[in-house]
N, C-alpha and C positions, 0 to 999 in steps of 0.2 A: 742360355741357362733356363731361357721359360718355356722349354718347350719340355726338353729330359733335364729338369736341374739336379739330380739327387744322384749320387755313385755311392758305389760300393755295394757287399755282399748282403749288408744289412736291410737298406730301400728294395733289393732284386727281390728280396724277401719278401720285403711288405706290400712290393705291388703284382708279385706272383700269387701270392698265397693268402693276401689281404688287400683285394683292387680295390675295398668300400673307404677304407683306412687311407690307401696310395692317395686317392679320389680327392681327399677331404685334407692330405697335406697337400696336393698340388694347388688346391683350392686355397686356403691358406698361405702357401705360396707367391700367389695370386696379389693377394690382398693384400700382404704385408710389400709388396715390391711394384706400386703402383707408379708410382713419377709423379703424382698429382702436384708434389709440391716441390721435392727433392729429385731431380735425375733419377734414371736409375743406376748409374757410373756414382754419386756420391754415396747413394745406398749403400753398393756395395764396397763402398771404401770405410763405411761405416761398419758392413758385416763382418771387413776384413780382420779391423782395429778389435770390434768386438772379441772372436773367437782368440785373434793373438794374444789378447788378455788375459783369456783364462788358460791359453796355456797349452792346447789341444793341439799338438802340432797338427795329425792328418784333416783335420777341419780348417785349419790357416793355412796348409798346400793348397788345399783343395780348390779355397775362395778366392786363393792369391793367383792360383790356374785360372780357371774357370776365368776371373775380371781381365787378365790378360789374354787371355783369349776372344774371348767375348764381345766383351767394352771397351780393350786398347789401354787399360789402364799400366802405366809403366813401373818399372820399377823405383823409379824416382817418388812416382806419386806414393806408392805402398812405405815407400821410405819415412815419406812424412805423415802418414799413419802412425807408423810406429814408434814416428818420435812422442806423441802422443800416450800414444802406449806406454811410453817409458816414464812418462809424466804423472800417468794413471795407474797405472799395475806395476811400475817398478822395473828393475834391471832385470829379474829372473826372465820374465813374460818378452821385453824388450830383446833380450838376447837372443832367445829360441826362435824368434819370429823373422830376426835377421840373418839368424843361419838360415833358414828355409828358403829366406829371399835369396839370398846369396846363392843356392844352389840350384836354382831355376834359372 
């Protein structure tokens, strides 16, 4: 993910037609996914929980790919995210996020 982290038509966009912009989220990027203190596997088990939160299902595919690709993160592990999730955001958020796991 740190090398081409961003998909979709949106980023192709920003970093065809706005490289100074692309530059400066890669950078940003960067910073926010350091390990200094946390992995970068619990990071992202943290960006996971996050986005399934709110709800966004192609942002919780995306990060729930991407970590299992990536970092080996399993399906087990994303599960206990989202128990979390259910904790914190509720059944609606909780559900959506486990049909998506369900279907990877």
């Amino acid at each position: 993910m740190k090398n081409e982290m961003f998909f979709g038509e949106g980023m192709k966009i920003v970093k065809e037609k706005y490289p100074d912009l692309y530059e400066a989220i890669v950078k940003l990027n960067e910073a926010t996914f350091t390990g200094k203190v946390l992995d970068y596997k619990t990071q992202k088990l943290i960006a996971i929980g996050i986005v399934a939160s709110k709800c966004d299902d192609i942002a919780t595919e995306k990060q729930m790919l991407s970590g299992m690709k990536e970092l080996g993160i399993t399906k087990e592990e994303i599960a206990d995210v989202l128990r979390v999730v259910l904790l914190t955001s509720g059944m609606p958020a909780f559900t959506k996020a486990m049909k998506i796991l369900e279907k990877l």
